[in-house]
C-alpha positions in Angstrom: 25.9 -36.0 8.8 27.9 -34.1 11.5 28.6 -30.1 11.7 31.9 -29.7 12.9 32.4 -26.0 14.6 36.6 -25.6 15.9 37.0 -22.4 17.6 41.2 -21.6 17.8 42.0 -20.3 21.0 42.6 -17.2 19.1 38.8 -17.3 18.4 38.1 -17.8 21.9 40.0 -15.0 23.3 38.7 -12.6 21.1 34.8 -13.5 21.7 36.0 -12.9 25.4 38.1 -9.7 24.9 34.5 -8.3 23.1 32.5 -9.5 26.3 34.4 -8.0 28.6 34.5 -4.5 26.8 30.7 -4.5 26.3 30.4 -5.6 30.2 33.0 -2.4 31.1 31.0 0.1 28.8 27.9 -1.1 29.8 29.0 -0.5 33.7 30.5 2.5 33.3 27.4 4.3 31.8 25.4 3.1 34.5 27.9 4.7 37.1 28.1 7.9 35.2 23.8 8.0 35.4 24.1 7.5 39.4 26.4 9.9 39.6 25.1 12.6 37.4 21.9 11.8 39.0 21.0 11.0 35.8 17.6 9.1 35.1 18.2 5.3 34.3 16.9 4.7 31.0 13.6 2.7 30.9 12.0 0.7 28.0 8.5 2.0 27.3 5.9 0.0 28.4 3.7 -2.1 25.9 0.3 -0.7 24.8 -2.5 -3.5 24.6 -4.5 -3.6 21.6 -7.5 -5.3 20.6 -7.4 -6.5 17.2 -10.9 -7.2 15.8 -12.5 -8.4 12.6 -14.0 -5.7 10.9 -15.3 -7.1 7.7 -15.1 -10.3 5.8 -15.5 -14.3 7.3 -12.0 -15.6 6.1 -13.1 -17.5 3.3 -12.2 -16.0 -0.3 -15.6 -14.9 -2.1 -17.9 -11.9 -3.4 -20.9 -11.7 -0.8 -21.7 -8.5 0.6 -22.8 -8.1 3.9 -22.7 -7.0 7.6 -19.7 -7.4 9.3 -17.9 -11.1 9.3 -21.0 -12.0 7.2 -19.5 -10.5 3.8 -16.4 -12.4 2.1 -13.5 -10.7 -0.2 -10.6 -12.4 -2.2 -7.3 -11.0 -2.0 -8.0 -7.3 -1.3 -5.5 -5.2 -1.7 -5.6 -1.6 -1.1 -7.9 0.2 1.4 -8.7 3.6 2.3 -10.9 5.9 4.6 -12.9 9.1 3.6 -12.8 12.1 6.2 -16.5 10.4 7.3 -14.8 7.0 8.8 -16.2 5.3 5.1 -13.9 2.3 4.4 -13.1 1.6 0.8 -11.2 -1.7 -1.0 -9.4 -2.9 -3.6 -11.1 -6.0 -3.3 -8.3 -7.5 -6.1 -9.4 -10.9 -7.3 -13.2 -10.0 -7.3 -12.5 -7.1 -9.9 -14.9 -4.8 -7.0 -14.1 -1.3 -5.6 -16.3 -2.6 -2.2 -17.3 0.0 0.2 -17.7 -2.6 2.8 -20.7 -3.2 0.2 -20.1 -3.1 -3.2 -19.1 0.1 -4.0 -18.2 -0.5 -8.1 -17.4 -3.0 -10.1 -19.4 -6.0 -11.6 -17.0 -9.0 -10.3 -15.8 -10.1 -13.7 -12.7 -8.6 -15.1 -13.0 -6.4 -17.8 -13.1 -2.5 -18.6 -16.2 -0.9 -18.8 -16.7 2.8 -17.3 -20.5 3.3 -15.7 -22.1 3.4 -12.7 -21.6 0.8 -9.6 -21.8 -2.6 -10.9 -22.6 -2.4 -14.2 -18.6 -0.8 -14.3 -15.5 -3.6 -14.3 -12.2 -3.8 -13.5 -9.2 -5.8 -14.0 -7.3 -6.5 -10.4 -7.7 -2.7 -8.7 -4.4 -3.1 -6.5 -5.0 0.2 -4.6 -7.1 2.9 -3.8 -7.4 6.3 -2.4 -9.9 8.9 -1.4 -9.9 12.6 -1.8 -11.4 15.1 0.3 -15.2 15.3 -1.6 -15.1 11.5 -1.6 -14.0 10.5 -4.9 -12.2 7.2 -4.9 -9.1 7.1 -7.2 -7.7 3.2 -8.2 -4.8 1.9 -10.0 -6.6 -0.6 -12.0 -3.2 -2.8 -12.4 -4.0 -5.6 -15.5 -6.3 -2.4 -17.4 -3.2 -0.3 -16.7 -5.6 2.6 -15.9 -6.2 5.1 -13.2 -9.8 4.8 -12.6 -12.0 7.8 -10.4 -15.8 7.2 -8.9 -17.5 9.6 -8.0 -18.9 9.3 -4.5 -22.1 8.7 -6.4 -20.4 5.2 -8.0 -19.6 7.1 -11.3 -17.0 5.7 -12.7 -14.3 6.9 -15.5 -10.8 6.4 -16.6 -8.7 9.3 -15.7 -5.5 8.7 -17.6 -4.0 5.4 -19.2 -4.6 3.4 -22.4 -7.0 0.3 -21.2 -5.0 -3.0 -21.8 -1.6 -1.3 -23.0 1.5 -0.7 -21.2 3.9 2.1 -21.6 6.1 4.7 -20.2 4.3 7.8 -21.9 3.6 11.0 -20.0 0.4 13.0 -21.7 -3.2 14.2 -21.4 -5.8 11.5 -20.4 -5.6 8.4 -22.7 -1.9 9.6 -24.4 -0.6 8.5 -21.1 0.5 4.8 -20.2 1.0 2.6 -17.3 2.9 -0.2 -16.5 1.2 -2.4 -13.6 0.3 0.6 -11.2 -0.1 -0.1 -8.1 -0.3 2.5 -5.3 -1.9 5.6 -5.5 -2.2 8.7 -3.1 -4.0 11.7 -3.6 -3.0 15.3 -2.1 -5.3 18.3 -0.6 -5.1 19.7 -4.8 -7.1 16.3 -6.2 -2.9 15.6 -7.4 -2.9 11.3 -7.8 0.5 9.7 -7.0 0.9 6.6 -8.8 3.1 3.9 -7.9 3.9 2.3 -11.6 5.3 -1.0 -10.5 6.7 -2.1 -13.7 8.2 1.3 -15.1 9.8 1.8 -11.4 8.6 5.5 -11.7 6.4 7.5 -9.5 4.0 9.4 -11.8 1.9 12.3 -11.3 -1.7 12.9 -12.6 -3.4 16.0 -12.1 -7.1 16.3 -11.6 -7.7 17.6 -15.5 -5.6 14.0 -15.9 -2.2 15.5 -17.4 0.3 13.0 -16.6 4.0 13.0 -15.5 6.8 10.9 -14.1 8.1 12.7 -10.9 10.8 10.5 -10.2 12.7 6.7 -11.0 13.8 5.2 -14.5 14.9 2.0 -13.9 14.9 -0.5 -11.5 17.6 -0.3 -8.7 18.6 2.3 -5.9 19.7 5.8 -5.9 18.9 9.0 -4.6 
C-alpha cells in the first residue's frame, strides 16, 4: 500500500510565497521593537509543580483510611469547605467520602438518614456551602441530595428514580441525569441536568427552576 502525495508547482510556489511573507512580518516587527526601543516579547517562564497523591492507592475499592491507604472507584466530583475539608463524589461506591466516609452505605439505593445508614445511586458531583452543608446531584436517583455537616441527609428537590423536565417545590420537581452542582453565597444550587440540557436553579426552601437551555445543541 503506497501514499502517493504530488505537489503542482503551483502548490509549491504558494507554500513558499506564505513562507516568505511570515519570514518578512516576522522581521519587520522585530525591527520596529529595536527601534521603538520597544521590549522584545518573552514567553513566561514555566512554574514547577509538585503533584502528589493525596488520597486513595490506585486500585478501585471502598476502604477508608489515611492517605494512599484508603481506595475509591470512579469519583467524580470533589469539593473543599472554607476549613480545607475535602469532599467526593466517590461514584461507583454510592459514598459522599469526606476523605472518610462522609455518607452513604456503599450499595445503591435511596434512603435519606444519617452517614452510612443513608444511600445513593452514582452522586456525580458535589458542592459545599459556606456552614458546610454538602449538596449532590445524585445522577441514577435523579435527586438533589443535602447533608448536613453533621451527615444528615435529605432530598432537597427531585422525584427518587423518575426523570422529568418539571420545575416545582421539593418533590414536584424532576431531573434528568444531574450532574454538576454549584452553590452561591445565598445557599442558591446550580444544577447541571445532563439529560434535559438545562441549567436549573433550586433555592434553599427547594423551589426549583430552569435558568437556561431546552434542547441539546448551541446557541446563545
Amino acid at each position: 500500500l503506497f501514499i502517493l502525495i504530488v505537489f503542482t508547482f503551483k502548490d509549491i510556489y504558494m507554500m513558499k510565497y506564505r513562507f516568505l511573507l511570515s519570514l518578512f512580518f516576522c522581521v519587520s516587527y522585530m525591527v520596529s521593537c529595536k527601534n521603538n526601543s520597544d521590549p522584545m516579547p518573552t514567553l513566561p517562564k514555566a512554574s514547577t509543580y509538585t503533584v502528589t497523591t493525596f488520597a486513595g492507592d490506585g486500585t478501585a475499592g471502598l476502604l477508608n483510611g489515611t492517605g494512599q491507604n484508603t481506595e475509591f472507584n470512579q469519583p467524580s466530583g470533589i469539593a473543599v469547605d472554607k476549613n480545607g475539608n475535602v469532599y467526593i463524589a466517590d461514584r461507583s461506591n454510592h459514598v459522599i467520602r469526606k476523605i472518610t466516609t462522609f455518607a452513604g452505605s456503599g450499595t445503591a439505593g435511596y434512603a435519606d438518614a444519617t452517614g452510612t445508614a443513608a444511600q445513593f445511586n452514582f452522586p456525580t458531583g458535589v458542592a459545599v456551602d459556606m456552614d458546610g452543608n454538602v449538596y449532590v446531584a445524585d445522577q441514577v436517583n435523579q435527586l438533589i441530595r443535602k447533608i448536613t455537616s453533621g451527615g444528615i441527609v435529605s432530598t432537597l428537590a427531585g422525584q427518587a428514580g423518575t426523570s422529568g423536565t418539571a420545575d416545582g417545590m421539593g418533590s414536584l420537581a424532576q431531573f434528568y441525569a444531574p450532574t454538576g452542582v454549584a452553590v452561591d453565597a445565598s445557599g442558591n444550587v446550580f444544577v447541571a441536568d445532563q439529560g434535559n440540557n438545562t441549567i436549573r436553579k433550586v433555592t434553599s426552601s427547594g423551589s426549583v427552576s430552569t435558568l437556561a437551555g431546552s434542547s441539546s445543541g448551541y446557541m446563545d
